[in-house]
C-alpha angles and dihedrals in degrees: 000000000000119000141192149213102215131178122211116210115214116180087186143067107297135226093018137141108254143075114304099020094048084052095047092050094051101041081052100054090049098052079041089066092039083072100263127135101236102193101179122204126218163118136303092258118094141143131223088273108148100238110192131195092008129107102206113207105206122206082236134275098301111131098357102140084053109133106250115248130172117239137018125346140190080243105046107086086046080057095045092052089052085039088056091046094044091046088058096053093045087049090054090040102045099027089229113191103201136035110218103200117190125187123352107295100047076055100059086042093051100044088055088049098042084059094050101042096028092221121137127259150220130204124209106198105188089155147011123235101230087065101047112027108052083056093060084068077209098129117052130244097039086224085063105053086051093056090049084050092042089056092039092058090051097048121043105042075068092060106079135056091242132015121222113200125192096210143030087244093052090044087055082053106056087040098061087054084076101260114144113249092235091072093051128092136176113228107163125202124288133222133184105241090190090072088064106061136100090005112157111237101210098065100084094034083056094047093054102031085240094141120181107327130129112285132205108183136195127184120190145060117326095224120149093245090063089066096231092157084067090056092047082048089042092056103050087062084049099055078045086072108020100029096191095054126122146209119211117184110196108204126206101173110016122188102212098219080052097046090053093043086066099041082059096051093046089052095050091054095052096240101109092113103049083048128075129193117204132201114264103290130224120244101246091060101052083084087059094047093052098046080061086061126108095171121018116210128213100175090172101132097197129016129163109193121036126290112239088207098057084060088055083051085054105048090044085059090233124164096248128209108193126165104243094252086070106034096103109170084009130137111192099230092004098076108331126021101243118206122211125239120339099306107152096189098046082045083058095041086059091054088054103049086049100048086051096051116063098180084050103054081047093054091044093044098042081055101053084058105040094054090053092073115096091354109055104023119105108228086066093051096048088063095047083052093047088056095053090055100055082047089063094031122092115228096237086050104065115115089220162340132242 
């Protein structure tokens, strides 16, 4: 069998616990046991994440006590410069024979690095730029920021040799930049189901005096663009119905200004009392929080790639509502209920019906799981991944056989 030495790019903190370095992580660990050498390339940033199977070649120590945020930032492109030069020495090192570029910015990195070093390259596209960046309100004037992601969009999915996807939208998307279809392929996020399993439900209820109420729960970031205010909407429709119902958002990486915009929200609607915030959460404890769950929100309203944390949902065999722009994989009745546009008060409707209806929650629940198997784990996609390299990589280039 054909092996590789593979370097992941991650223009981003690694290993950490949220959307595309979760994902890299674990896409990493599973071509890892298929016998190839995974070398990830990175910042400074991490969290105390086991990482197994993996070397992680860091830019240095430059900013590694940096609090970990989500988005763009004054100090990344001074990260990405040290990540393009440290790419090419771990290339030359390791003789990788593939460069593995996820998001934007790895793509950029890579792309440097792939006409340097003249080796090929694959592009992981989770996400397009139009749809995120703009909604940082990090660049000013906001008709600015949509030009940068405009050009962005346009550019990058041009960069690699091949272009994974990890949905049929976002597929549509990078076709219509003009890529061929033969060098597309859709490879959709992974998740572990084994971390799922067994989990007691009563922890996190205990932890947080929630009893036994009714509970809606969210794990993720509380950026703007996760549509958190709709949940918080959602769920005042929802104590409307089932007044002792709460709503409990699990954060793994909080920005505080966001944190305080929904508190807010939650106190003008009356509702503060029926929604708790946590801390930022460490990855080995968001199963625990899910097995608490009777009902999992996903209040995204567009998304063009695939939310990690609808697979978690999954796993966990959680009856899912999720707004349609984010039900990848989804069936409304079948295995989530799937709201329409961006309708707050039908998305807590949903919640209600399910919270009232145990056998329903079961079906819906018994489904998402069920769905995850063969499709979703990430032993299956490894595999899928393995055969696009030796696609892209010449014969004669291979580090290795096995």
């Amino acid at each position: 069998m054909r092996t590789f030495s593979i370097s992941m790019v991650a223009a981003c903190p690694f290993p950490a616990n949220h959307g595309s370095p979760a994902s890299i992580r674990e896409m990493s660990q599973a071509l890892s046991s298929l016998g190839h050498r995974i070398h990830v390339v990175t910042y400074a940033m991490g969290q105390d994440i086991p990482v197994d199977g993996i070397t992680i070649h860091r830019v240095g120590s430059i900013l590694q006590g940096k609090r970990i945020s989500v988005g763009p930032t004054y100090y990344k492109p001074f990260l990405d410069f040290l990540l393009v030069a440290k790419l090419c020495r771990v290339i030359r090192q390791e003789k990788i024979d593939i460069i593995h570029a996820h998001n934007y910015e790895g793509a950029l990195a890579g792309y440097i690095a792939k006409k340097i070093t003249r080796t090929p390259m694959l592009y992981n596209a989770v996400n397009n730029m139009i749809s995120e960046l703009p909604q940082y309100n990090f660049i000013r004037p906001k008709k600015l920021a949509v030009k940068i992601a405009g050009f962005l969009d346009n550019a990058v999915p041009k960069m690699g040799d091949h272009v994974t996807v990890v949905s049929e939208e976002l597929e549509k998307f990078v076709l219509r930049k003009g890529i061929p279809r033969e060098r597309i392929s859709i490879i959709p996020a992974g998740v572990n189901i084994e971390m799922f399993e067994g989990k007691n439900p009563e922890v996190m209820r205990e932890r947080h005096r929630i009893g036994s109420r009714p509970l809606v729960v969210y794990t993720g970031t509380l950026d703007l663009f996760q549509g958190i205010e709709h949940l918080i909407k959602a769920m005042r429709t929802v104590i409307e119905d089932i007044r002792d119902a709460v709503l409990l958002l699990v954060g793994n990486i909080i920005n505080p200004a966001d944190l305080a915009r929904h508190k807010q929200l939650a106190a003008a609607l009356g509702i503060a009392d029926h929604v708790i915030f946590t801390d930022e959460r460490p990855l080995e404890e968001i199963p625990y929080f899910l097995a608490s769950a009777d009902v999992a929100a996903v209040p995204r309203t567009s998304c063009p790639g695939f939310p990690v944390k609808l697979l978690n949902y999954m796993a966990a065999g959680k009856a899912i509502v999720a707004f349609e722009g984010s039900s990848k994989g989804l069936e409304n009745n079948l295995n989530a209920m799937v709201v329409k546009g961006s309708d707050s008060g039908a998305f807590g409707r949903s919640i209600s019906l399910l919270l009232r209806d145990p056998a329903l929650r079961k079906k819906l629940g018994t489904n998402a799981k069920a769905a995850v198997k063969g499709n979703f784990d990430w032993r299956s996609l490894a595999k899928k991944i393995e055969a696009i390299y030796k696609k892209i990589v010449p014969d004669n280039k291979a580090g290795g056989t096995k």
